[in-house]
N, C-alpha and C positions, 0 to 999 in steps of 0.2 A: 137654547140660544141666549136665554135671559142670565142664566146662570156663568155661561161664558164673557159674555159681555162685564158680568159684576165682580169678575177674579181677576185680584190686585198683579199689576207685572211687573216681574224681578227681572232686570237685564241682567247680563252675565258678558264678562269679554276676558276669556284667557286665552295666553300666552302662545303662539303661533307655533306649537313643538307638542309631540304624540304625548311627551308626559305633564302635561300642564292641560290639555284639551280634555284628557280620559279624566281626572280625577275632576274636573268642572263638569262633566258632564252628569257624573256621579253624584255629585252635590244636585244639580239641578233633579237629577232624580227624588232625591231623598226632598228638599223642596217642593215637587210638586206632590207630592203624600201630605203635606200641608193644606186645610179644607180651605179654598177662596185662592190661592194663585194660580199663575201662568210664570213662567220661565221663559223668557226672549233670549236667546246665547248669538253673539253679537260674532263677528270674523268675518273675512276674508272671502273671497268665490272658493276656491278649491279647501279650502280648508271647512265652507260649509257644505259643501258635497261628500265629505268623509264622514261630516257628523250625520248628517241624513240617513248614511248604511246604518249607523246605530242607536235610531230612535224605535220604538214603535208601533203600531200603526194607532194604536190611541193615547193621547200623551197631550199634557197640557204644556209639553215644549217647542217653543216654534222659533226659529232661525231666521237671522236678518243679515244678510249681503252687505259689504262696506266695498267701494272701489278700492284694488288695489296692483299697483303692476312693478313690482319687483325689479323689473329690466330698467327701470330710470334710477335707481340705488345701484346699480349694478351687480345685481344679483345675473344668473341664469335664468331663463325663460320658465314659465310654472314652475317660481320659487316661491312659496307662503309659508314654506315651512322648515323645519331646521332639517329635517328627514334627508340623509342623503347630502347633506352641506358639509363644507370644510372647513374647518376654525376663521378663518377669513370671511366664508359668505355668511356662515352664523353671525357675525360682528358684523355684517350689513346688515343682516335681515335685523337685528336687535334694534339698530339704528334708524333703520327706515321704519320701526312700528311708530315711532315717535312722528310721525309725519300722519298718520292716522289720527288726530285729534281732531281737526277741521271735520274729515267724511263723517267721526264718531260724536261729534256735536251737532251736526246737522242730522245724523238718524235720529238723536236723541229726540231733536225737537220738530220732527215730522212726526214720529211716534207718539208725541206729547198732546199733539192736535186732536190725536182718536184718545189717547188715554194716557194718563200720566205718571209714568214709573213712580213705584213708590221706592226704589231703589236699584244700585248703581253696585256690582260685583265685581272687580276687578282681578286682572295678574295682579301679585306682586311688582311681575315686569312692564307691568302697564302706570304703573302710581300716576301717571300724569293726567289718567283719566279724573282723579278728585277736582282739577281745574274745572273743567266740564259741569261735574256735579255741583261745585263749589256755584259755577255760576247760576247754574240751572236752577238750584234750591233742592238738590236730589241728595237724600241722603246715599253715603258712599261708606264702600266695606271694600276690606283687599281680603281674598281667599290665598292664602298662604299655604299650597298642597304640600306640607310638610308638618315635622314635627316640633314644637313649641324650641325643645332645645338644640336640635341640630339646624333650624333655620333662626332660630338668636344667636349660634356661635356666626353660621353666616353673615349675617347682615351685619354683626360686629367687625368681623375681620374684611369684612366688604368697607365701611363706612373707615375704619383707621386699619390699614394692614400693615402699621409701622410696632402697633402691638406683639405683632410675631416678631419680630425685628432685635431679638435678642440674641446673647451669644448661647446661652440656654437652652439645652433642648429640648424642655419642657415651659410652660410660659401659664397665665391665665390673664384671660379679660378685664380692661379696667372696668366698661361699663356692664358686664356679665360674672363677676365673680362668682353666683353660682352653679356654672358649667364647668367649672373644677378645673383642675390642667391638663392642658392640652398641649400635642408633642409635633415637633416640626416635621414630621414625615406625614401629619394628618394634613399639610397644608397642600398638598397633589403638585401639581404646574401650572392650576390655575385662580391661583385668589388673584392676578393680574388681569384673568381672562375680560377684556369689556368694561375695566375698572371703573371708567367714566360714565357710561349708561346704568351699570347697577348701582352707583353712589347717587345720582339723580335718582332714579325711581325708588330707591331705597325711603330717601329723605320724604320724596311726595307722599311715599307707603304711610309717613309717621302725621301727615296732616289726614288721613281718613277718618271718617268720625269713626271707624271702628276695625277691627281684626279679626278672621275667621280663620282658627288653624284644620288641619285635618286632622285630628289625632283625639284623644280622650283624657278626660279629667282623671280616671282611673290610673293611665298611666305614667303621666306627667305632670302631678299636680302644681307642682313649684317653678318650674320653669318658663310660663308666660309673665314673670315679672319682667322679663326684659321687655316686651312689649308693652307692656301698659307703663314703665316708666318711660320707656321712648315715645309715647302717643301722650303722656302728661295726662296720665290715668283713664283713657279711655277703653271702653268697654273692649276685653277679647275673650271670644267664646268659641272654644273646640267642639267642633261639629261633626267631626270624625266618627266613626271612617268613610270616608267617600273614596270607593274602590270597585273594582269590578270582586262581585261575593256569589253571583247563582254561576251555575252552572249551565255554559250554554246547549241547548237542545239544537240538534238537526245540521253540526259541523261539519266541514267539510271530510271528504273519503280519508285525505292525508290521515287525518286525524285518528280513523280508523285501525291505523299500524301497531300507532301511538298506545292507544285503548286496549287494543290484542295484546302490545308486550306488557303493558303494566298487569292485566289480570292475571299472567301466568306467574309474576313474581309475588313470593310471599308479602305479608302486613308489615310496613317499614322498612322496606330494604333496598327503597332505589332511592338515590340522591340525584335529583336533577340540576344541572347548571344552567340557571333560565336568567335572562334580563341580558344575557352578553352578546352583543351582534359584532359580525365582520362586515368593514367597508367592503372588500372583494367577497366575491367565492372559492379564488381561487387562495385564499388565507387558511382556511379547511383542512386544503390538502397538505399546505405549507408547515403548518404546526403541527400536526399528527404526524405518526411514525408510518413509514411503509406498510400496508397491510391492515393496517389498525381497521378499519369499516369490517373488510372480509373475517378478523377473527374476532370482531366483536359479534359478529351475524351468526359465526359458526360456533362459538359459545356460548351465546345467548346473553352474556352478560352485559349488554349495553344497546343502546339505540341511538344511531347519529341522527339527528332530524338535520337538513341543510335548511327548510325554511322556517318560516314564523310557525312558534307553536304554541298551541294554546296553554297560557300557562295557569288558569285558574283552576281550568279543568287538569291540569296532572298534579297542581297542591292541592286539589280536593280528593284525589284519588287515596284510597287504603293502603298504597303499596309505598308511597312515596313516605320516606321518614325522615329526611333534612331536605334542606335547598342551598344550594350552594349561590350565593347573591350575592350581587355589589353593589349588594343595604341600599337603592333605588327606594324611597319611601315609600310608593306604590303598591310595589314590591313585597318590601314591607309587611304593608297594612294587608297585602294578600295571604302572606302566608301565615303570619299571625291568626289569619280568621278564620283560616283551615288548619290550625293548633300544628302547625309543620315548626322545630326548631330549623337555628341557622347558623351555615356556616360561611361568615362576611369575607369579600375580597372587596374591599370599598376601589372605585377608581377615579373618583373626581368630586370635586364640588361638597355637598354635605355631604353625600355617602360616608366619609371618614368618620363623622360625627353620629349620624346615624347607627355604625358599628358600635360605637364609642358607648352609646345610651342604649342598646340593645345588650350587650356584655355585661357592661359595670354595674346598669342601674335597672333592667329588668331579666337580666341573666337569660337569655333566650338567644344566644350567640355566641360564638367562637370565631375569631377575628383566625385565618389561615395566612391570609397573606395584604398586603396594602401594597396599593399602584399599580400603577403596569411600567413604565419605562423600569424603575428603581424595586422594583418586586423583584425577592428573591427565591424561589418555589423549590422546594427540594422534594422529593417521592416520599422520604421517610418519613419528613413535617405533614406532608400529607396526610400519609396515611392513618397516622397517630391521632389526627385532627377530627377524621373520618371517624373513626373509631372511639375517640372521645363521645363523638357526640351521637354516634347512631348506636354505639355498642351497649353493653351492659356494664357500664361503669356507674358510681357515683354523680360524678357530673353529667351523662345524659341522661341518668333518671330525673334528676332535679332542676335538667332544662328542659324534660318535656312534663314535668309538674307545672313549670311556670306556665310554661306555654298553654297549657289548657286553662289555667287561672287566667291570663290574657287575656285568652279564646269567648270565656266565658263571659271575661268584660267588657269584651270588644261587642257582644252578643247583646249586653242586657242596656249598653250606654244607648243602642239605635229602638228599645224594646218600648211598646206603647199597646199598654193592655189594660183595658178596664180604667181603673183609676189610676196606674202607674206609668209614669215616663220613663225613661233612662236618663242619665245625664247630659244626651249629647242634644236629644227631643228639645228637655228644658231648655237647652242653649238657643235652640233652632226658634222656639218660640219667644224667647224671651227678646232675641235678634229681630225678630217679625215682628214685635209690639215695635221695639224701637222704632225702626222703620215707619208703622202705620202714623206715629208721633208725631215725628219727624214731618212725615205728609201733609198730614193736617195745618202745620202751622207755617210751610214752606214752599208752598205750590206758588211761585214764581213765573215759571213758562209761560209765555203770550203767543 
């Protein structure tokens, strides 16, 4: 009891959407393997009933409730989350988090009475929490679940999008020249998307005393300059990967199918297309060709899954030898840590960028196709693509060299043995002195 009482707590409050939740929660894991804290992850009612299913049952992380009710932003009724929204309710829900400052400064300092955060974890999409902290005397960090270069070309083209604004169709960044040039087709249909809520939180981002990317110093060493000169040299430290990486036991039966058809296929020979959901179900039927289920059943050659499938457990599997992904950094960082190469269909947001620095600059991808409205997908580019990368060519030998070179560094940045850290450990620590620093000389709350 003594010992829980004496472990310092880290709040945490991400972003109201499946992929910003999962990689904070991750972080909080890898945090609590840190000897002396507690992790509080801050949200919403229904949004903290989903984290609940995935804690467990000993864990030094514990969940705090904010009032929140959607239906006065006008959202739909149990809206907290983007899951299932429409371009329109998402740009409410984005909107209405900002009205969550008030509920999120009074936890703060009801929490503060019993014990007093030694620090402040935020979205990205939350920057307005450093107000909070600013007042409070808490030291504050934005967890950035991306990678150093695909989320600096964002917040670049977030903060000026008149940079792209060229008649060129190639262009580079003033205040990121080194993310090289970048092509108007990487810009999707949404660098408008919310313009005015990501250009604020963006800006709050740059007043935090500090920067947490997901990613590693291994693979991106040059590219957190744009951050630290946008924060006017303050501290950013990759703490990556914060991902789903074990293998879960005791899944559900669906999953069972799943498991059957991957053992009977050879070492490397099935490409899955994972990360891409349909609003409908009735989308499924729509885009496949007549029959396609019945002769994929009856030649063995494929498996339709219609619901969620687990996807760490089929990039951990033997048989799976690419992933066909829309470079989703999550995603990403999943498949990379199960030494899977990739074949990119970026479809929004950084995705494009993400391809971009997976291709060019750690050769562990093949860009197939970009967007979806403006995608142009032909069978033959397919299959050439497929076979580039799963076959026995030059280029997928030497993208699944990289990729286990990755694999391995992705492996030793989290690794803490004996007298050796990895890099990402060092980061994790070095963040946590700050922090204790910080405490000591700024404890404020009355």
């Amino acid at each position: 009891m003594a010992e829980e009482e004496s472990r310092k707590n880290i709040v945490m409050f991400p972003f109201m959407a499946h992929g910003h939740l999962n990689p904070f929660m991750s972080l909080a894991r890898l945090l609590e393997q840190r000897k002396g804290y507690k992790i509080t992850i801050v949200n919403t009612p229904l949004n903290i009933q989903k984290l609940k299913s995935s804690l467990p049952c000993k864990t030094n992380i514990q969940l705090a409730e904010m009032p929140f009710d959607g239906t006065l932003y006008g959202l739909p009724p149990n809206s907290e989350n983007t899951d299932k929204l429409s371009y329109e309710f998402i740009v409410r829900l984005m909107e209405a988090s900002e009205t969550l400052e008030i509920p999120f400064k009074n936890l703060i300092q009801n929490m503060a009475k019993k014990e007093f955060p030694v620090c402040i974890i935020s979205d990205m999409f939350l920057g307005w929490t450093v107000n909070v902290a600013k007042e409070l005397g808490i030291f504050h960090a934005v967890f950035i679940a991306g990678a150093a270069y695909s989320m600096g070309i964002y917040f670049s083209l977030s903060l000026n999008p008149n940079q792209a604004g060229t008649e060129e169709e190639e262009f580079s960044l003033l205040d990121f020249p080194e993310a090289g040039k970048l092509h108007h087709s990487q810009l999707g249909n949404d660098l408008n998307f919310c313009f005015p809520f990501r250009e604020r939180q963006f800006l709050f981002c740059f007043k935090s005393d500090a920067i947490l990317l997901n990613s590693i110093e291994e693979l991106e060493q040059m590219d957190a300059k744009y951050f630290t000169r946008k924060t006017g040299g303050k501290p950013v430290w990759m703490v990556g990967p914060a991902c789903s990486m074990a293998v879960t036991k005791g899944l559900s039966s669906d999953f069972d199918e799943i498991s059957a058809w991957l053992e009977v296929n050879p070492r490397d020979s099935v490409l899955p297309p994972l990360g891409f959901t349909m609003t409908e179900e009735s989308q499924v039927d729509e885009w496949l060709p007549d029959g396609f289920q019945e002769r994929i059943n009856k030649s063995n050659q494929g498996i339709l899954v219609r619901q969620w499938a687990p996807q760490v457990e089929i990039l951990a599997h033997k048989s799976t030898g690419a992933f066909l992904s829309h470079c989703g950094w999550n995603s990403v960082l999943e498949s990379l840590y199960h030494g899977v190469p990739i074949i990119g269909w970026p479809l929004a947001g950084e995705q494009f960028f993400n391809s971009q620095l997976l291709e060019k600059e750690v050769g562990v991808c093949v860009e197939v196709a970009r967007g979806l409205q403006t995608a142009v997908v032909q069978q033959d580019h397919v299959a050439k693509t497929i076979n580039l990368v799963m076959g026995k060519t030059v280029k997928g030998e030497e993208m699944r060299r990289n990729v286990s070179d990755i694999q391995r560094k992705m492996e030793d940045a989290i690794l803490e043995r004996d007298d050796y850290k990895g890099s990402s450990v060092k980061a994790m620590d070095d963040f946590l002195r700050r922090t204790e620093i910080w405490a000591h000389k700024n404890q404020t709350i009355e």
